[in-house]
N, C-alpha and C positions, 0 to 999 in steps of 0.2 A: 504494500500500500504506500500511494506519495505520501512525503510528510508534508504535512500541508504549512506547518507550524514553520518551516526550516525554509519552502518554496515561499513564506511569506515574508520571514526573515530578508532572504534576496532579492527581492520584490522589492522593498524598501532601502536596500543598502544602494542596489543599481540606481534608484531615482535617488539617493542622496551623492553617490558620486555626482550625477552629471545634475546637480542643485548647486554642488560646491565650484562647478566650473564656470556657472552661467550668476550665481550670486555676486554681485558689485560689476558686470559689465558696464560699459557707457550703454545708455539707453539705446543710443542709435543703432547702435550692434545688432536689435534685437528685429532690426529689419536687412541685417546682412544677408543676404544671397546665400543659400547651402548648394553644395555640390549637386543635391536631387532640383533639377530645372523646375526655376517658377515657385520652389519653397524659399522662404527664406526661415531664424531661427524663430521667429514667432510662430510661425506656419507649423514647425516642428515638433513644438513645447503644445499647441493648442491640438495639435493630432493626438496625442502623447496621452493629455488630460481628458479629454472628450473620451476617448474608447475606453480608457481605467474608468470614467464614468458609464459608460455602456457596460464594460464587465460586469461592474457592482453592481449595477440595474438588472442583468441579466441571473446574476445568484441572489440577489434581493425579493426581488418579484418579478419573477419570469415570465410572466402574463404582460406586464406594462412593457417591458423588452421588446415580448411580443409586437405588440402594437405599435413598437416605435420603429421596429423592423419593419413590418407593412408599410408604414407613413413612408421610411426613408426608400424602401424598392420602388418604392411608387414616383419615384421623382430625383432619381441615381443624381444630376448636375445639382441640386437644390440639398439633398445630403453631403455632398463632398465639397459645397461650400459652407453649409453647417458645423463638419469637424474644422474647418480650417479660422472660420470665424469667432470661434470658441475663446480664442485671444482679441480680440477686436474690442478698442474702446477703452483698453486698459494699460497699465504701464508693464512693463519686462517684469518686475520687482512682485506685481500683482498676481500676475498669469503663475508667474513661479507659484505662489501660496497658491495659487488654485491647484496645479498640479502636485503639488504636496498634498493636497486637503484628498482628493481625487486618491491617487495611491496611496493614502492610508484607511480610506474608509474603503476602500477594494480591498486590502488585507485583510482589516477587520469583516468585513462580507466574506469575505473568501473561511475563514474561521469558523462562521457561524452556520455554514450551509449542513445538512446530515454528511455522514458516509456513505459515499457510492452513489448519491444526486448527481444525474446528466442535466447541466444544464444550457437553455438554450443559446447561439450565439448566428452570425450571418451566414454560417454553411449549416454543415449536422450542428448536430447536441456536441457537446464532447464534457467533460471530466473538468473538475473545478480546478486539479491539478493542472490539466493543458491549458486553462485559462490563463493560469498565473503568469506558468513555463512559458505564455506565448507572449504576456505584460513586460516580463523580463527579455524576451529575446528584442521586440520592439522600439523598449528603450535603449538596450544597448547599440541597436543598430542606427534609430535616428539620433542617439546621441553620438554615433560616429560620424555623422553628418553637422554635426553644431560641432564637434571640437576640430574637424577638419576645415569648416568654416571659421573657426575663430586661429587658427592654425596654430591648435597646442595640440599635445599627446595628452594619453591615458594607459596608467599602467593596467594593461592584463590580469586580470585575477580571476580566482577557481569559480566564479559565477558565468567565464567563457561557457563552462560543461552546459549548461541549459541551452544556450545559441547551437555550439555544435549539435548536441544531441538531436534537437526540435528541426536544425537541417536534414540530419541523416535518417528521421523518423518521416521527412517529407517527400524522403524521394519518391515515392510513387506518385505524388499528385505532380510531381515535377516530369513527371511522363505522361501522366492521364492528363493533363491540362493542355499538352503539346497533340493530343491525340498519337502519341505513340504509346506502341506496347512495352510493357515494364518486361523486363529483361528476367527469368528467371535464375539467372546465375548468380553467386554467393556475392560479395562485397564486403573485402576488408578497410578498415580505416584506423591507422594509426596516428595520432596526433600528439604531441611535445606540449605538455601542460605549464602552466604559465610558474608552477612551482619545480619543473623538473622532468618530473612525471610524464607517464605515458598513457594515454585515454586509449581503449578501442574499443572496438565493435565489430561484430562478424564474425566468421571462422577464421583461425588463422594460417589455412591453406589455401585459402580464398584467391583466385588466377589474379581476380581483377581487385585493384587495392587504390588507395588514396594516403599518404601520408607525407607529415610536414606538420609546422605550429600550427597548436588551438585559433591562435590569434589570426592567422591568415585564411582558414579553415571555415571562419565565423565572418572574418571578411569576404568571403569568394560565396557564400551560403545565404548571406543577407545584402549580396549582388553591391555593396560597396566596395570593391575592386574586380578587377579583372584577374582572370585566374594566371595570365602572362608576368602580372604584375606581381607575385607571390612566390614565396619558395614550396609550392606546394607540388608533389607528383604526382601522377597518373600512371599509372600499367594496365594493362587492358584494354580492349575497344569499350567496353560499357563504361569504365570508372571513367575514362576521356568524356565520354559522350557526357555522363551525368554531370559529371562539375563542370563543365562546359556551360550547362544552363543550370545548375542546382538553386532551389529557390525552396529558403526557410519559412514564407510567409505565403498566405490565401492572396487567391486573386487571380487575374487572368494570368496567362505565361508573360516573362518581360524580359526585355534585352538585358547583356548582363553588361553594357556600359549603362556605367551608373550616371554618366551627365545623363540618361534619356531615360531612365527605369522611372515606371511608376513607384508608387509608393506602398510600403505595405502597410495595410491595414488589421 
């Protein structure tokens, strides 16, 4: 069973790092241009906030979710100017406490839900764990987008494992989305953990393999680098094929230059 206690834990340390990066900017920063075209870091932080809001609404009272699911299908360009205007009106300083306020009452939601509750979100149901797992993968990734916009680093730490993992657990829709067929041959992946360490997954006879850093792993998974750009390897025709387009987040398929990729959601 997830810990849900522990997925919550990370949940709030991932949004308190990239709080600590974006706390005392010059205001005007906070309409800087991000690398994903046409975001900038307001656009980013109000994505960010808005869905942690949708989560919680969705383990809260999964009926009103409901309902606000229908509303936003119903008018896809009038939703996606919705999550982005979710900062609009306010100062940088503001938006920040809101997504603070947003990710920890999603915690606390996430806490309070029974064991074993599916609940509902924009695709299937899924598991209040995959909720979290995906809060977490989310912000680490548009927060690779605001610190590459403000052009600082982030050290790597052991909360990469949820990014990877949420990658490697998506490669089928990362075929199904392409309308191709999911390959059924084994897939190893070895990754170099940001403390040393060695993550995998797979068998470990597996023909076709993937390894190289967590860190660039999570970058090539949440389509903020190119996979050229990375010390990562490939062997096999499938493990090529897949991180070629490997995509950690919902959504239609998308290019993996990230000046053009949509956004995940």
């Amino acid at each position: 069973m997830a810990d849900i206690e522990a997925l919550g834990r990370d949940a709030v340390a991932e949004h308190d790092d990239l709080r600590a990066v974006l706390s005392g900017i010059p205001e005007e920063d906070w309409d800087r241009p991000t690398p994903s075209a046409g975001w900038t870091i307001r656009d980013q932080i109000s994505h960010l906030a808005y869905f942690d809001g949708a989560a919680r609404l969705s383990m809260a009272d999964p009926d009103a979710f409901r309902a606000a699911r229908a509303e936003a299908l119903a008018d896809i360009e009038k939703f996606v100017h919705a999550t982005l205007s979710h900062g609009e009106g306010i100062s940088g300083s503001e938006l920040l406490d809101r997504f603070t306020e947003e990710r920890r009452a999603l915690v606390a939601a996430a806490r309070a839900v029974p064991e074993g509750v599916r609940i509902p979100w924009y695709g299937p149901d899924m598991s209040v764990a995959s909720s979290v797992t995906a809060r977490i993968m989310e912000t680490w990734a548009h927060g690779q987008d605001v610190v590459d916009a403000l052009g600082v680093t982030r050290r790597p730490t052991e909360r990469l494992r949820h990014v990877c993992d949420i990658g490697i657990r998506a490669r089928p829709f990362s075929y199904r989305s392409r309308g191709l067929e999911i390959p059924d041959r084994p897939l190893r992946v070895e990754l170099v953990a940001p403390d040393g360490g060695v993550w995998e997954w797979g068998p470990p006879d597996a023909a076709d393999r993937v390894s190289g850093t967590a860190l660039d792993f999570a970058l090539v998974v949440t389509q903020r680098r190119l996979l050229g750009d990375t010390g990562l390897e490939a062997v096999g025709d499938d493990a090529r094929t897949w991180i070629g387009f490997a995509q950690a987040f919902a959504g239609t398929p998308t290019t993996t230059d990230p000046a053009r990729q949509q956004q995940p959601s």
